[in-house]
C-alpha positions in Angstrom: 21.2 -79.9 -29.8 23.8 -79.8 -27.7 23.4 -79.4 -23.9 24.9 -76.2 -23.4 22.8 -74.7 -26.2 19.4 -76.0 -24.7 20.8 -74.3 -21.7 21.3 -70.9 -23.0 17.6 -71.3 -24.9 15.7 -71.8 -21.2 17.6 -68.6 -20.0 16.5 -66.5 -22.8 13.4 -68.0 -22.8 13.2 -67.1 -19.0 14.5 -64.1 -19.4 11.9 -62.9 -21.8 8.9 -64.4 -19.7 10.1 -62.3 -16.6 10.4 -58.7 -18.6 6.8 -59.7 -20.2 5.3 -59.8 -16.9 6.9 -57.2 -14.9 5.2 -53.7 -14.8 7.1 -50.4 -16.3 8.6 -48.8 -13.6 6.0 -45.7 -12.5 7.9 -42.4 -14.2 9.3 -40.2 -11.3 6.4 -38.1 -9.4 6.2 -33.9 -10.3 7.9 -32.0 -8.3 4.8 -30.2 -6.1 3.7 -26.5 -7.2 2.3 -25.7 -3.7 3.1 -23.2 -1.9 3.7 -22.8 1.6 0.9 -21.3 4.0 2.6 -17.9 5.1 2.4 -17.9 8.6 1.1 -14.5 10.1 1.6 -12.6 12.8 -1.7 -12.1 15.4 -1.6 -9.6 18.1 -2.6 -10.6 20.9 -5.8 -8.4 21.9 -5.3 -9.0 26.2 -1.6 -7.1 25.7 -1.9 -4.6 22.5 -1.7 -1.3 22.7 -2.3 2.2 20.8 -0.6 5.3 20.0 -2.3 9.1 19.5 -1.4 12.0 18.8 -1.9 15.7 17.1 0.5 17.3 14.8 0.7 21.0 15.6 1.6 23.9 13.1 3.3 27.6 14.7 4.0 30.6 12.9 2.9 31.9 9.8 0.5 30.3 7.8 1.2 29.8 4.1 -1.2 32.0 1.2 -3.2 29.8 -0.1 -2.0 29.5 -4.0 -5.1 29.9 -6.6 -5.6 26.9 -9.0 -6.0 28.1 -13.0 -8.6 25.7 -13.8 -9.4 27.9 -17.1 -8.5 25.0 -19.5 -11.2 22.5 -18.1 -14.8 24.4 -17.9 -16.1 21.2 -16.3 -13.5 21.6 -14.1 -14.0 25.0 -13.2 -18.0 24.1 -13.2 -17.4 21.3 -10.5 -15.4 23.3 -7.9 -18.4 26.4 -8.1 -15.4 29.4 -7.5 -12.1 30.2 -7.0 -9.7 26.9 -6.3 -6.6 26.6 -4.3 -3.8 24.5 -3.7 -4.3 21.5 -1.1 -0.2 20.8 -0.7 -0.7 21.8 2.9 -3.8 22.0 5.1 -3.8 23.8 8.0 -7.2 23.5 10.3 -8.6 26.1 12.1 -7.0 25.0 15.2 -4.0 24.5 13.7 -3.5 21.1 12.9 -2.3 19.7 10.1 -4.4 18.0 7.6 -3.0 15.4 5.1 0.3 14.1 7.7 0.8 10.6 7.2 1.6 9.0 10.1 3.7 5.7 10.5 5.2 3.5 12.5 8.9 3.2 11.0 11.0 0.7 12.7 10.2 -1.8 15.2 8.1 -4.3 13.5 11.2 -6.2 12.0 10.6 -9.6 11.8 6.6 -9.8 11.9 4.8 -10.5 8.6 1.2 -9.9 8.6 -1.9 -10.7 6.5 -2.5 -8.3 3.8 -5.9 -6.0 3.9 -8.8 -7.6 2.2 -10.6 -4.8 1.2 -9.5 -2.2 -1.2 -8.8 1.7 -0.7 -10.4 3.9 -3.5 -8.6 6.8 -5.1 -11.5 8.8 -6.6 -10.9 11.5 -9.6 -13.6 14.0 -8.3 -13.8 17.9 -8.8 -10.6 17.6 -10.7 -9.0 16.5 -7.7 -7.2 13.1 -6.3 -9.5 12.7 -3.3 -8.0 11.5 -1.3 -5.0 13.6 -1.4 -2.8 11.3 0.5 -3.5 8.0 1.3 -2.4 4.9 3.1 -2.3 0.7 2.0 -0.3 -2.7 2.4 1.2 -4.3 0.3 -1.1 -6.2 -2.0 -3.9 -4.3 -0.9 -6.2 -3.7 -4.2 -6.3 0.2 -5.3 -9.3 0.8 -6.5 -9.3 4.2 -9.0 -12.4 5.6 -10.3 -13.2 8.5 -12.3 -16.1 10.6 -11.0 -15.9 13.7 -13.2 -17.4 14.5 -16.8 -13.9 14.7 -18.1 -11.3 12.6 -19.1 -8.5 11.9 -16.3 -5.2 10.5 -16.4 -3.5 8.7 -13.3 0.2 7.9 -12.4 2.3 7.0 -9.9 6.0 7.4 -10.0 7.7 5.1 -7.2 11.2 4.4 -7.1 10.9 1.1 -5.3 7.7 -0.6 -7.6 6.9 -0.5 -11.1 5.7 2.9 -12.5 2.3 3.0 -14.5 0.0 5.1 -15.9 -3.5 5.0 -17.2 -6.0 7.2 -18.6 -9.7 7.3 -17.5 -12.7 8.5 -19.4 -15.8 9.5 -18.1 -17.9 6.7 -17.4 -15.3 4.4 -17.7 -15.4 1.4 -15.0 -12.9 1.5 -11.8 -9.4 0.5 -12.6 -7.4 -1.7 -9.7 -4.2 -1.8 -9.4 -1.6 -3.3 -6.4 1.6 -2.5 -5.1 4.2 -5.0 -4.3 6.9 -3.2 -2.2 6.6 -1.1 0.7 7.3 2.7 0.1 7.1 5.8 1.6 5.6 8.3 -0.1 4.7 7.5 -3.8 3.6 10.5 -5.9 0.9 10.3 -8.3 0.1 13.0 -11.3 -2.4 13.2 -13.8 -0.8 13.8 -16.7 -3.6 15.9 -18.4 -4.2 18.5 -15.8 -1.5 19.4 -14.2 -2.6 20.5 -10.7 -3.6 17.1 -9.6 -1.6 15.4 -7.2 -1.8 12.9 -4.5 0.5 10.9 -2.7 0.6 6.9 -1.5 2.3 5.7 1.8 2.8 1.6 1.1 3.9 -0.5 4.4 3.9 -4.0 5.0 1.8 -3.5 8.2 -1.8 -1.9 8.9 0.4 0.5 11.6 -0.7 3.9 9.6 -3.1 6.5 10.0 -3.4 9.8 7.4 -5.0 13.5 9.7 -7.8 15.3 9.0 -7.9 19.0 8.9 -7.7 18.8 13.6 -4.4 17.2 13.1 -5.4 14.0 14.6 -4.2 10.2 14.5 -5.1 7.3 16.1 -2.7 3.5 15.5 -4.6 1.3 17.0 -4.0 -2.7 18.0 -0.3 -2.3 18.7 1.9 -5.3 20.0 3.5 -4.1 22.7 7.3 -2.5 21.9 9.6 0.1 20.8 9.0 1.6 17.8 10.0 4.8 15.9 6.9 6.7 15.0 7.4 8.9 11.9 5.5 11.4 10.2 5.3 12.9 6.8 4.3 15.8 5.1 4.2 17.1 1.3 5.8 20.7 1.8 6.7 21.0 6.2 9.0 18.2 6.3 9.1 14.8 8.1 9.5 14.3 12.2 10.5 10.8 14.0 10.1 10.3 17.3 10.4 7.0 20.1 7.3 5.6 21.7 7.1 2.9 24.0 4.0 0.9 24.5 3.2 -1.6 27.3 0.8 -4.1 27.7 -2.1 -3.1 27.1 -1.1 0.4 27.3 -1.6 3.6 25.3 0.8 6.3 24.3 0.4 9.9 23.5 3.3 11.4 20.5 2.6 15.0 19.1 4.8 16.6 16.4 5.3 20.4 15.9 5.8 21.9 12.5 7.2 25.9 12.4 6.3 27.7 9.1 8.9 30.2 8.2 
């Protein structure tokens, strides 16, 4: 053999002996699935604030519209009498019941935590109770069903997906959760016909929703400008500017005129 060819043999030879021993290169690591910790924004307790007010009506109050609850004897059982229409409340001095109360603008650029516990939407006396309601973003709805009757539930927003259920009697709560902020979403029951209710979504806990005195309380407020807004199923909607300090308080009432 000649000397080249030995030559070539030992590098083939060494050549193999080096791949046999070397390790597979390690195949390329995943990409990671994690996601990022959303970071939240915290109020600080020593400088936060709070806004109250009342929202007034004047003028004329509105005839109560009877409710033909004929068509449902269990219906007409659970409410013992005559029924009327809840679109507008009216107290006895005054205030408005069911105003949803908001703070509009001024919370740009802040993202906080979502509400751990759920609201609940209840189907009782053939009513939505509550009638309007408030919730974050991916705060749980909880619906139940406490009536002897079949119900039916769905909410129409523009700005999340629609959906609609039916509920028997007996049947377990239903949850549901809301992805987008909106303001209001209305909600039917597609079997009787005179129940509504209404859902104000934010992506802030800045809401409050009045009883029959007309009363609202926003509590915990970073201090800042802020356009305060309220809303109403059949007298409108009002804005108005409030200013908080540190640590301060403000007071914002809203007047309503019946024609």
């Amino acid at each position: 053999m000649s000397s080249d060819l030995r030559f070539a043999v030992l590098v083939v030879v060494a050549t193999a002996a080096i791949t046999g021993c070397s390790k597979p290169a390690a195949p390329p690591a995943a990409p990671s699935t994690a996601q990022p910790t959303p970071t939240y924004f915290r109020v600080d307790p020593s400088t936060a604030g709070s806004i109250s007010g009342l929202i007034r009506y004047t003028g004329p109050r509105p005839r109560p519209k009877p409710v033909d609850m004929s068509n449902e004897p269990a219906c007409v059982n659970a409410n013992h009498g005559k029924v009327y229409d809840d679109s507008v409340v009216i107290g006895p001095h005054n205030g408005v019941g069911n105003a949803f109360v908001y703070i509009q603008k001024g919370l740009e650029g802040k993202s906080f935590a979502p509400a751990q516990g759920p609201v609940t939407i209840d189907q009782k006396g053939c009513w939505f109770r509550p009638h309007v309601l408030g919730m974050q973003t991916g705060q749980t709805l909880q619906i139940v069903n406490s009536d002897p009757v079949t119900h039916n539930i769905h909410p129409m927003p523009q700005l999340n997906h629609e959906w609609n259920h039916s509920q028997g009697a007996g049947d377990p709560p239903m949850s549901h959760k809301f992805t987008r902020a909106e303001v209001m979403i209305p909600v039917k029951c597609n079997i009787h016909s005179w129940m509504h209710a209404y859902i104000g979504v934010l992506d802030h806990p800045y809401f409050a929703v009045t009883g029959e005195d007309g009363k609202f309380a926003i509590p915990n407020l970073p201090p800042g400008t802020y356009t305060l807004a309220v809303w109403t199923q059949t007298l409108g909607t009002k804005q108005q500017t409030i200013t908080i300090s540190p640590g301060g308080s403000a007071k914002a009432d809203f007047t309503f005129r019946g024609k």
